[in-house]
C-alpha positions in Angstrom: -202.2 -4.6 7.3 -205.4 -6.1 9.0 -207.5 -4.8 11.1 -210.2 -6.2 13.8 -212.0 -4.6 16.6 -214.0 -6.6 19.2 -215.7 -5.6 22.4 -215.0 -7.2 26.1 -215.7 -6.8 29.5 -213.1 -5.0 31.8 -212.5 -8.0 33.7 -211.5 -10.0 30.3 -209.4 -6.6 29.2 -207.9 -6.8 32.9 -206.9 -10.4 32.1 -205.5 -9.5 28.8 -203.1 -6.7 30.4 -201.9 -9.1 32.1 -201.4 -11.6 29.4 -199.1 -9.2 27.3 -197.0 -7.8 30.3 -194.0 -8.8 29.0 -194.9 -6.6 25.3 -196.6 -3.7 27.3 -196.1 -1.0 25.3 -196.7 3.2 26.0 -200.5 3.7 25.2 -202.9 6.4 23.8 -204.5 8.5 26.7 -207.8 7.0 26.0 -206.6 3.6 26.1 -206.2 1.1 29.0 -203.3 -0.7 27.5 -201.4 -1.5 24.3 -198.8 -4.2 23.5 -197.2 -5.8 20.6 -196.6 -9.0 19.3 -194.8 -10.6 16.5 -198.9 -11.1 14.8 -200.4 -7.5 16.3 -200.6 -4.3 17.8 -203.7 -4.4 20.6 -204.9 -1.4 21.5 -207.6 -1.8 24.4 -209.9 1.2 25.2 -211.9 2.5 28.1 -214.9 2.0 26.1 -214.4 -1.9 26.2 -213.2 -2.2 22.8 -209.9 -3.8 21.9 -208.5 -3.3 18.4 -205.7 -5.9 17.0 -203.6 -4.3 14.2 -201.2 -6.2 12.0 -200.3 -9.0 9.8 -202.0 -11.7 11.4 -204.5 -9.8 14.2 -206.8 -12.9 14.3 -204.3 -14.8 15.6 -204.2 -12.8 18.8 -207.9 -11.9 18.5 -208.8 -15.5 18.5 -207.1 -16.3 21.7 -210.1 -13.8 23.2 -212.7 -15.6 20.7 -214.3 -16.5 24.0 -214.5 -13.6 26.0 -215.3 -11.4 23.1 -218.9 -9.4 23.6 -221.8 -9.0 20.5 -223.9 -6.6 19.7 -226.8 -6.5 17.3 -224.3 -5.6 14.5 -222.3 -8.4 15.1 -224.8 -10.9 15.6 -225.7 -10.0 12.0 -222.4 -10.7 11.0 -221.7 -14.0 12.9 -225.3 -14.8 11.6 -224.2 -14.5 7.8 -220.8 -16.2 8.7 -222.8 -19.2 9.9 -224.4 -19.5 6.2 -220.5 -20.8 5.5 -220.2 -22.8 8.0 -219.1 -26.7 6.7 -221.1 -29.4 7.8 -220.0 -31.2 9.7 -220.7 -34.8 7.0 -218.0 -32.3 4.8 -214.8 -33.5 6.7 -215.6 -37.6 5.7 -216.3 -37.1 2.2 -214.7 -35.7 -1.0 -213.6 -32.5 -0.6 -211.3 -29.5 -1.7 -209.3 -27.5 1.6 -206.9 -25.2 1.4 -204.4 -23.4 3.8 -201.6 -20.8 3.2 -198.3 -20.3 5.1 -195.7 -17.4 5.4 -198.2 -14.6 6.1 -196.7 -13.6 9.1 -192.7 -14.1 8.3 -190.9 -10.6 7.1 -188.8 -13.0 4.7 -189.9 -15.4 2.4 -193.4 -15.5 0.1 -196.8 -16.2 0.7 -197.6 -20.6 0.0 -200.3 -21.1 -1.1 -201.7 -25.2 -1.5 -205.9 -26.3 -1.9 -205.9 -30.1 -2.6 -208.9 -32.7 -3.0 -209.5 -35.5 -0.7 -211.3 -38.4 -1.6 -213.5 -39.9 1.6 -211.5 -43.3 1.1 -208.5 -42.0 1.3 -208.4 -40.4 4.9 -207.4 -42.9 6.6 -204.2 -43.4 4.4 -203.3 -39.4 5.1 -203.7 -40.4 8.4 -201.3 -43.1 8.4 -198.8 -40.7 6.5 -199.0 -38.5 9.6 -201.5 -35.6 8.1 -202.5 -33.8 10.7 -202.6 -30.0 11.8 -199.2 -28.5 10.9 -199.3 -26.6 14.1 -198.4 -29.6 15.7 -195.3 -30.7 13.5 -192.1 -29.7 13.6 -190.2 -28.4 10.4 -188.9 -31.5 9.5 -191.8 -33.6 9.8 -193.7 -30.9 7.9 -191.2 -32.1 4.9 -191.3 -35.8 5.1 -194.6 -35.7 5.4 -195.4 -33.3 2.3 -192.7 -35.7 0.6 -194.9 -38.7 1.2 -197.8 -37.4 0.4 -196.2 -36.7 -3.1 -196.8 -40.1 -4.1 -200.9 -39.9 -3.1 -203.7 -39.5 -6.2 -204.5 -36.3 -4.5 -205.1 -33.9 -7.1 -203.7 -30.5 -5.4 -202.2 -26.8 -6.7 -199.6 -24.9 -5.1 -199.1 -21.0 -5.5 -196.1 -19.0 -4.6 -196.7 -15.7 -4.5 -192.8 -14.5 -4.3 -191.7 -11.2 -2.8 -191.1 -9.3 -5.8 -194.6 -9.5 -6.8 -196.1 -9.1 -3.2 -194.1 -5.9 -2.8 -195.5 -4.5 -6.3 -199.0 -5.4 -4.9 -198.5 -4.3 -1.7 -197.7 -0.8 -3.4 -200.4 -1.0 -6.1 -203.1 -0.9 -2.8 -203.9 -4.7 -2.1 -204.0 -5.6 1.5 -202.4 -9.1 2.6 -205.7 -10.2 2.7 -206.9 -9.4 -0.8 -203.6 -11.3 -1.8 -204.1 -14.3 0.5 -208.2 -14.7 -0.8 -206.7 -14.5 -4.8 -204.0 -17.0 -3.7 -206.9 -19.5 -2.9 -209.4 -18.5 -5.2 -207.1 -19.4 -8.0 -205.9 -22.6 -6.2 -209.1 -24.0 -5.9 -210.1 -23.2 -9.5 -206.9 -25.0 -10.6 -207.9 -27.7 -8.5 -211.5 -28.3 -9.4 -210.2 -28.4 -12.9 -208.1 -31.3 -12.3 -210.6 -33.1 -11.2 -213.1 -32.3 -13.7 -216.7 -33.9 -13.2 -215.8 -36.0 -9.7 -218.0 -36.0 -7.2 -216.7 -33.0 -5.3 -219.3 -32.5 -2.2 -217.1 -29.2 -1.2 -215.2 -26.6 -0.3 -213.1 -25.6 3.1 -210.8 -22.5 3.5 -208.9 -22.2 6.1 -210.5 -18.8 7.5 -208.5 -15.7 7.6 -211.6 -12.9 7.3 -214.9 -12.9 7.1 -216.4 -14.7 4.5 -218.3 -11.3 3.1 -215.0 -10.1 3.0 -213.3 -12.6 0.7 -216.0 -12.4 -1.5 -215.2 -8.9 -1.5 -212.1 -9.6 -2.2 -212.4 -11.9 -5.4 -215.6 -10.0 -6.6 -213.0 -7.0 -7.0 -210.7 -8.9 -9.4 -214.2 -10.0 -11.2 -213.9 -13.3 -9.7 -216.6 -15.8 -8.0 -216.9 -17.6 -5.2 -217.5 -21.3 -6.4 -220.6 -22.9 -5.1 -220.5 -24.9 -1.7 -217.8 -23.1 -0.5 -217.0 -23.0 3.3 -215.1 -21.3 6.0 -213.9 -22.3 9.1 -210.9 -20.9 11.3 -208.6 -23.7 12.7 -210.2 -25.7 10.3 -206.9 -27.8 9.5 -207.5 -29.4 12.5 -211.2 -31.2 11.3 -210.7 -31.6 7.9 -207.5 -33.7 6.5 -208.0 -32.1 3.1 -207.4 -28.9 4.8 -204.0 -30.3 6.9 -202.7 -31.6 3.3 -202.8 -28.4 2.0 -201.6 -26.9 4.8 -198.3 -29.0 5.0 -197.8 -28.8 1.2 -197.7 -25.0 1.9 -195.7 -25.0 4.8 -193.2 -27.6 2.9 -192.8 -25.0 0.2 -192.4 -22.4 2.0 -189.7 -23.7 4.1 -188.2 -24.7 0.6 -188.0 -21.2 -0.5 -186.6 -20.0 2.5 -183.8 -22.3 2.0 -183.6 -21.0 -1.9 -183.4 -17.1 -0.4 -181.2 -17.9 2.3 -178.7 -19.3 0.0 -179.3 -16.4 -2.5 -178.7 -13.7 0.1 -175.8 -15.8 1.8 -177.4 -15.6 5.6 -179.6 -17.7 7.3 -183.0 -15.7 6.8 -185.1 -16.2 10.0 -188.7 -17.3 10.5 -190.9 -15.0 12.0 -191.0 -11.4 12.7 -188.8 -11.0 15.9 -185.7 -8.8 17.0 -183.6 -11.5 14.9 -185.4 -10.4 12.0 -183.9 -6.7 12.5 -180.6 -7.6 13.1 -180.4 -9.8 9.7 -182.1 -7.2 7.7 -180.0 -4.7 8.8 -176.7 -7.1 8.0 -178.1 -7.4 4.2 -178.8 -4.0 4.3 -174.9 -3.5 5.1 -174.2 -6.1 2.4 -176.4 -5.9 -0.5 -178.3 -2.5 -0.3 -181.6 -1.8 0.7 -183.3 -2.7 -2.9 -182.3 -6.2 -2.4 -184.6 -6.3 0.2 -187.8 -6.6 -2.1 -186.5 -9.7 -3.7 -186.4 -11.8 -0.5 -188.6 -9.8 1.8 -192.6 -8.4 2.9 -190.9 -4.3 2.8 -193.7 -2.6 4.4 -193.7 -4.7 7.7 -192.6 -3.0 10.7 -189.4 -4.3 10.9 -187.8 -2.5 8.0 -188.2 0.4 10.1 -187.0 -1.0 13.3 -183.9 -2.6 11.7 -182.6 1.3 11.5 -181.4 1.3 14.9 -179.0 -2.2 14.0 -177.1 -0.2 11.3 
């Protein structure tokens, strides 16, 4: 479970409250509000500190990217996450990106796709329909990952299925130490395909702090490759980034399909009150082990699915 904590003004707090009225939740005494959301917990205190909590927390955190307050400290930090910051020539010439999906869902694995874009080949991507996956509905996602099948566009995809996560998981490693590993080993697999090719980079999709995945690897006696980048949304600048993004996505919603049929329901996207309800149904009709072959077991909703049996 991730964790980030961020300091506002109480006008910008006062505009959050109001934000997540409809997932207001009963908050510590010390606390202004709390709510929940399908990505976080966020906890906002007197003190003008807010605290997201869960699978994704940057996702809400970064809807307050603007609002958010630095101190010395952080300006330290923000300074050293600038020293990864792409430039900006990166996005037009050869370069590696990579993107993961599933992070956030209670069923399926973790996808995880890097893939190397050659400068003369964006405008072909772009004629394919590569683009931020945000933006693309399901189907799209796989005709488009399909298509771009047939590309010279040297890429490696990992699937880190629920079996293994779980054993992880248990074994101490955060989501994120899993997710930084995923691409770590993606890229490596990548550059290797390519060999001695001009590479002029490297563009992660950014899910911590750069220090942080370097932690992350450095723990597993792994290395951050040299020109390396980060960059949060970056799927929207660089092409390479959106490839791998929509190869991941593509097998993710693959998998899903696989596990659906394996379980014999529909397993739902997401982590919503739908999620509950089917866990509790395979709970009813499999047992509660089979969860760890088609499920994240120590998100929330293995605990909330109680009240649906």
């Amino acid at each position: 479970m991730g964790q980030l904590v961020n300091r506002y003004t109480q006008d910008s707090i006062a505009t959050m409250k109001k934000h997540y009225a409809a997932s207001l939740q009963s908050a510590p005494q010390e606390a202004i509000f709390r709510a929940r959301t399908q990505h976080a917990v966020i906890t906002a205190f007197k003190s003008g500190k807010v605290m997201f909590q869960g699978n994704n927390p940057e996702v809400e955190a970064d809807r307050w990217a603007a609002d958010q307050l630095t101190d010395t400290k952080q300006a330290s930090k923000k300074k050293k996450s600038s020293l990864f910051a792409p430039p900006e020539t990166l996005f037009t010439s050869n370069h590696i990106g990579s993107d993961e999906a599933g992070t956030g869902d209670y069923f399926g694995p973790i996808t995880t796709a890097a893939a190397f874009v050659r400068h003369d080949q964006l405008d072909l991507l772009k004629e394919l329909g590569v683009q931020d996956s945000k933006n693309l509905s399901d189907p799209t996602i796989r005709k488009i990952a399909a298509d771009i099948m047939h590309v010279d566009m040297p890429y490696s995809l990992l699937i880190l299925h629920n079996e293994k996560y779980n054993s992880l998981q248990k074994r101490g490693w955060t989501q994120g130490k899993m997710k930084a590993m995923l691409h770590h080993h993606a890229i490596n697999n990548v550059c290797e395909k390519i060999g001695t090719e001009q590479l002029n980079g490297i563009l992660i999709d950014q899910f911590c702090e750069p220090h942080v995945y370097k932690k992350h690897i450095e723990s597993e006696k792994e290395e951050l490759t040299g020109s390396t980048y980060f960059m949060t949304k970056a799927e929207s600048s660089s092409l390479a980034v959106a490839a791998g993004s929509i190869i991941a996505r593509a097998s993710f919603l693959n998998e899903m399909d696989k596990l659906s049929k394996q379980v014999g329901f529909t397993l739902p996207k997401g982590a919503s009150k739908k999620v509950d309800i089917t866990i509790a149904k395979i709970i009813k009709a499999k047992g509660k082990n089979r969860l760890s072959t088609c499920a994240k077991t120590h998100f929330a909703n293995t605990k909330k699915a109680a009240q649906y049996l």
